[in-house]
N, C-alpha and C positions, 0 to 999 in steps of 0.2 A: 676341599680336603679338610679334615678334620685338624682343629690342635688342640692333640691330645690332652696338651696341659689346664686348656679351660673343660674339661670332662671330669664329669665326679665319680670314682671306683668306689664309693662308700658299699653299693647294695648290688655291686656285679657279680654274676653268676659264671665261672667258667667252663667251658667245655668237661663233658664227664671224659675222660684220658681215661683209657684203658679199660671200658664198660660197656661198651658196644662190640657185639650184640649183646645183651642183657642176658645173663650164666640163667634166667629161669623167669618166667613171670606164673600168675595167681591163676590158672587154667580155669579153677574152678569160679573164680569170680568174673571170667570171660567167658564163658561158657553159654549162657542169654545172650548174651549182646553179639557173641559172633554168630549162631543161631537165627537172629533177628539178621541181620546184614546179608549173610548167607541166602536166606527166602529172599529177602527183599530186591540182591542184586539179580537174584536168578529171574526174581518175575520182571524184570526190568529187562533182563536179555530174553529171555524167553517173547517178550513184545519184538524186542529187536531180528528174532531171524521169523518171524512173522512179515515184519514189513518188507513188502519187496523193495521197495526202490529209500531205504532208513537214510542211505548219502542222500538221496536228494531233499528227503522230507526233514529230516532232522541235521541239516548244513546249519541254519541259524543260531541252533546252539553252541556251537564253538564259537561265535559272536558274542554269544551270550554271556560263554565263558570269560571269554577276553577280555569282555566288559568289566565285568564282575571281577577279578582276580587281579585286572591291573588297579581297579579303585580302590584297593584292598592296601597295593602300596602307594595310594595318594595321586595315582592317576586319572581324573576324573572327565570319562567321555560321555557319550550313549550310541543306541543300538541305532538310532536314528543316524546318527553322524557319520558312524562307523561305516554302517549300509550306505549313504552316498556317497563316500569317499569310494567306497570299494566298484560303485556304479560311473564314477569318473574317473578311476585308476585304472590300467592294467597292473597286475602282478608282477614284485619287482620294482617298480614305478617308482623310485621314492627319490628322484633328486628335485625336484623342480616343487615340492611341496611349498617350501617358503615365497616361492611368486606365486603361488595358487593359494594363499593364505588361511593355506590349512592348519589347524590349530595342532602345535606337537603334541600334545596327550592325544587325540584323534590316530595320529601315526603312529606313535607306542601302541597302542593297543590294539591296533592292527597290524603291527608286528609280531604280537603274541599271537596272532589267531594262524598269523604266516605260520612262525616258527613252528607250530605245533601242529601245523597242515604239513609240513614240509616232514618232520620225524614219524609223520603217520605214513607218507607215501614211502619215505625207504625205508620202511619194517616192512609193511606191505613189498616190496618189493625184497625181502631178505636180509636188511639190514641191521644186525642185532643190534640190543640199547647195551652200549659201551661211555667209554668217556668220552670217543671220540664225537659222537653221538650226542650226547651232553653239549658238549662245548660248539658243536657243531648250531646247535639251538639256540644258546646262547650266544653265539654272533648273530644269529637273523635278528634276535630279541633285540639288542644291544645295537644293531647296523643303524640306527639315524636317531639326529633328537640326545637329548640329553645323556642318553646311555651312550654314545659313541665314544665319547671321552673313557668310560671304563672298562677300555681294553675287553672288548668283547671277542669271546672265545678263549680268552686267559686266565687262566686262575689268579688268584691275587698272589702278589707278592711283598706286601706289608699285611700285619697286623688290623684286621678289621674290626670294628665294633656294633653292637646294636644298643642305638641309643634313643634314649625317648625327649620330645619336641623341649626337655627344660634343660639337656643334656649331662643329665644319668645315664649312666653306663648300666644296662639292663643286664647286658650278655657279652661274653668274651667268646666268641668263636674258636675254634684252632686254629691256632698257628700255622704259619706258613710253611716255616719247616718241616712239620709233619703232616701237612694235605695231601701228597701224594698217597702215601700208605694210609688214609683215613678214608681216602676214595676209592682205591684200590679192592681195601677190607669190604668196605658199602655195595661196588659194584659187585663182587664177591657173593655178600648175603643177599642182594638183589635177584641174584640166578640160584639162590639155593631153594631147591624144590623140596625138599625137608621139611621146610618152615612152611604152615600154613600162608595162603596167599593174601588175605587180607591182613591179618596179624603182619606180616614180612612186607606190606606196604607200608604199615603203620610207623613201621619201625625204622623202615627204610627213608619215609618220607620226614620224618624226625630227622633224621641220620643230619639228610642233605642239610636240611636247616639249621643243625645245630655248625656243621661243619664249616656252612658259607661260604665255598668254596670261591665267587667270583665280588669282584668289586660293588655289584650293583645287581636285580635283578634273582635274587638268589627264590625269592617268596615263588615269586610266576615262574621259575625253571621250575620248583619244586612239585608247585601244585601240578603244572604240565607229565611230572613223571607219574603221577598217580593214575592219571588215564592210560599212560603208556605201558606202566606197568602190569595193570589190571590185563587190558589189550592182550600185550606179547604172552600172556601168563594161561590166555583162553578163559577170564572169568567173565567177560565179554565178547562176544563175537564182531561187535563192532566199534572204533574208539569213539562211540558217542556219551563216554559219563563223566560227568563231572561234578566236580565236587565245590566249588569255588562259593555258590551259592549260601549254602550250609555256614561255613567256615567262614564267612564276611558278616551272616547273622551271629555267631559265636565268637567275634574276633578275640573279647577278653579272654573267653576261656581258654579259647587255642592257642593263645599266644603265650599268656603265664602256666600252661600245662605243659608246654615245651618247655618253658627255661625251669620248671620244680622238675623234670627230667633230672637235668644238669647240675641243680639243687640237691635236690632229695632222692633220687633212683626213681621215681613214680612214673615207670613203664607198664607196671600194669595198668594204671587210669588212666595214663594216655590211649595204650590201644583201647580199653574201655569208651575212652571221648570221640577216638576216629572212628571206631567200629559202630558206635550211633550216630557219628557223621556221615558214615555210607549209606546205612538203614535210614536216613530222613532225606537224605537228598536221593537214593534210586526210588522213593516214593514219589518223591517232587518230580523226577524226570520222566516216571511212568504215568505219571497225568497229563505233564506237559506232552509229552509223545504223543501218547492216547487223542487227546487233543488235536492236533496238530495230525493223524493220522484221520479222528473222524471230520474232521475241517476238508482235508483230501477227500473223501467221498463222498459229500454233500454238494462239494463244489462239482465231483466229474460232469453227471450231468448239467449243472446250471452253464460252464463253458460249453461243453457238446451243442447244448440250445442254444445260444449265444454266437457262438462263431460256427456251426452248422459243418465243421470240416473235420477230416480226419486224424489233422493234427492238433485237435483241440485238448489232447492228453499232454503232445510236445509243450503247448504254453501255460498247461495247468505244473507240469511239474516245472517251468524253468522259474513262474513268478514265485512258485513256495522254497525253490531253492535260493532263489532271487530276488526279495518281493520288495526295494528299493532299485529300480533299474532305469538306464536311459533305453530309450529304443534302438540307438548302433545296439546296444547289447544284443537286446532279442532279435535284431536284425541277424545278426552275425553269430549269436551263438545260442539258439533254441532248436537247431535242427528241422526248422522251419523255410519250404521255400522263401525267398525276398517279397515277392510278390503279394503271398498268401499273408505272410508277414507285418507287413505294412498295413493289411487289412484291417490284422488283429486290436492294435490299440485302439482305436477308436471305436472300437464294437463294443471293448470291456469296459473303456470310460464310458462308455454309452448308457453305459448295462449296470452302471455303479461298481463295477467287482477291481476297477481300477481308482485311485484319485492320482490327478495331475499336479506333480508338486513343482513343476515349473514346463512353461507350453515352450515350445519349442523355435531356437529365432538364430536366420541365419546357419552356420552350421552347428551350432549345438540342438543339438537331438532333446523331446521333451523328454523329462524325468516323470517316471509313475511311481506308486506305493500301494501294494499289495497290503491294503491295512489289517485285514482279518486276520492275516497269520503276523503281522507286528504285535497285533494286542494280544497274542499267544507270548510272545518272547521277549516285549519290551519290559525292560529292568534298570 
C-alpha cells in the first residue's frame, strides 16, 4: 500500500471534473485520421466474415493480446509459456499452480485472456456490456496472484494514484466519492449511438483510465473494453482486434497524451493518437490474419497426404487453434476418433509438421508445437 506521505504532488495532474464528454472536438482536424481507421478496420473485418472458421484460426491472438497488454503493466510472460500452461490446465484450474511451479506473471496473463474470453461468451449470448459486466471481468483478471489482494470485482474505496518508479505523482484519478456517477456517465456515452463509434471508443477508453475505477488492473480492463466495445457496436463482426500491440510500441505517447487530457483538454489529439492506433494495428492484424489464414491452406493438403483420413481437417484446425498441446488434448478434444487419434501424432512428428517438446513418460501425455503458426504470433 502506498504512503502517501513519501509521494511527491509537485507535477500531478488531476482528473478533468466536469469535462467528460468533451462540449466539441476539432472534426476538421479528425477528419483524415478517422477516414484512414474507418478503411482500414473495415478491410480488417471484411477479412473476417471471409474466413469461415476466424475462432478457430485467429484464437492465438487473444494470447497474443494478453501477452502483450499484461507487459505493458510490468507483467512479463510469452506466448510460449502461456500456450503450455493453457496445454497442462483445464479452464478454471488455478488453485494448485504454486505446487506446479508455475510462474505468477504466466497465470496473470492468462487470466486476461480468461476474462476476456469469458465477456465475449456472454455478449454472445445477450449479455450487455454494463458495470456489472465490468466488474464481472475484473474479478476473473484479479482471481489469483498478486491481484487477489485488490479486491477484485470492487471498485476502490480510497483514493488511488498513478505513480512513476521514483514516486511522482503523475495523475490523481477521481475520487472515490464521486465513481459512481463518473461510471454511470461513461457507461451512459458508451451506449450512445450519436457519437461516432471509433471517436466514442476513443473517449470512452480515456474515460475509464482517467477514472480508475479499481485498485489494480485498470490498464488491461481498459484495453479489454475496446475490443468489446468495437464488437457489441458491430464495427466488427468478430471480437478478434486488438489494440494492445500498437499502444506498447507508443507507450510514451499514450500515456502522457492521456494525462495532457486531464492537463490541458487535448481531446482532439487524443482521438487523433487512438484513431492512428486503430489504422496501424487493423493493418498489423490484416497481415497477421492473412497470414495465418494462407498458412491454413498450404497446410490442408500437406495433413490430407500425411495422415491419409478424413479427419485430417479435425486436426489441421485443432493444432492452429491449439498449436502447443499434450496429446490427452487432441485425444479428447479434436473431435477425432481415439483410435484414429493416437495415430495422428506420430505421422505429423514424422512428417516435420509437429516438434516434440517433451516425449511422453508414464502418464504424462507428450507435449507438441505446432511451430509454423507460433512464428506467426510469437511476440
Amino acid at each position: 500500500m502506498l504512503d502517501v506521505t513519501e509521494l511527491n504532488f509537485d507535477d500531478a495532474v488531476q482528473y478533468h471534473y466536469g469535462e467528460f464528454p468533451p462540449k466539441s472536438l476539432n472534426y476538421e482536424k479528425l477528419m483524415l485520421p478517422l477516414g484512414r481507421a474507418v478503411d482500414a478496420i473495415a478491410r480488417f473485418d471484411q477479412m473476417l466474415t471471409t474466413l469461415k472458421n476466424s475462432d478457430i484460426l485467429l484464437a492465438p491472438l487473444r494470447n497474443q493480446e494478453a501477452v502483450i497488454s499484461s507487459r505493458m503493466e510490468g507483467t512479463i510472460s510469452t506466448m510460449d509459456e502461456i500456450l503450455r500452461y493453457e496445454a497442462d490446465h483445464s479452464e478454471g484450474d488455478e488453485q494448485d499452480k504454486k505446487a506446479a511451479n508455475i510462474r505468477s506473471e504466466v497465470i496473470e496473463t492468462i487470466l486476461y485472456q480468461r476474462a476476456l474470453r469469458n465477456a465475449e461468451r456472454a455478449m454472445a449470448d445477450g449479455t450487455p456490456l454494463t458495470e456489472h459486466m465490468i466488474r464481472s471481468l475484473h474479478q476473473v483478471l484479479l482471481s489469483w496472484g498478486r491481484g487477489a489482494q485488490k479486491s477484485p470485482g470492487q471498485y476502490k474505496n480510497e483514493q488511488n494514484y498513478i505513480v512513476d518508479n521514483r514516486r511522482n505523482v503523475r495523475f490523481i484519478p477521481i475520487s472515490p466519492t464521486n465513481l459512481s456517477a463518473g461510471m454511470q456517465l461513461l457507461l451512459s456515452y458508451m451506449h450512445d449511438e450519436q457519437s461516432q463509434i471509433l471517436i466514442r471508443t476513443a473517449l470512452s477508453h480515456l474515460e475509464f483510465e482517467a477514472l480508475h475505477p479499481f485498485k489494480d488492473g485498470n490498464g488491461r480492463v481498459g484495453r479489454m473494453l475496446i475490443t468489446l466495445m468495437l464488437w457489441n457496436s458491430k464495427v466488427i463482426s468478430a471480437p478478434h482486434f486488438y489494440i494492445s500491440g500498437y499502444l506498447e510500441e507508443q507507450k510514451e505517447e499514450y500515456t502522457s497524451l492521456m494525462r495532457e487530457v486531464s492537463k490541458s483538454g487535448v481531446w482532439t489529439d487524443w482521438c487523433a493518437f487512438f484513431l492512428r492506433a486503430v489504422e496501424a494495428q487493423a493493418e498489423r492484424n490484416l497481415k497477421i490474419a492473412n497470414s495465418i489464414s494462407k498458412l491454413y491452406e498450404e497446410m490442408k493438403p500437406i495433413f490430407g497426404d500425411v495422415l491419409s483420413s478424413r479427419y485430417s481437417i479435425h486436426a489441421l484446425d485443432f493444432v492452429f487453434e491449439n498449436p502447443v498441446f499434450r496429446n490427452t488434448q487432441f485425444l479428447s478434444k479434436s473431435d477425432i476418433p481415439r483410435p484414429t487419434a493416437r495415430r495422428f501424432g506420430p505421422l505429423l512428428v514424422d512428417a516435420g509438421l509437429l516438434e516434440t517438446i517433451e516425449h511422453g513418460a508414464g502418464r504424462r501425455a507428450a507435449l507438441y508445437r505446432f511451430e509454423p503458426m507460433m512464428e506467426l504470433v510469437r511476440v
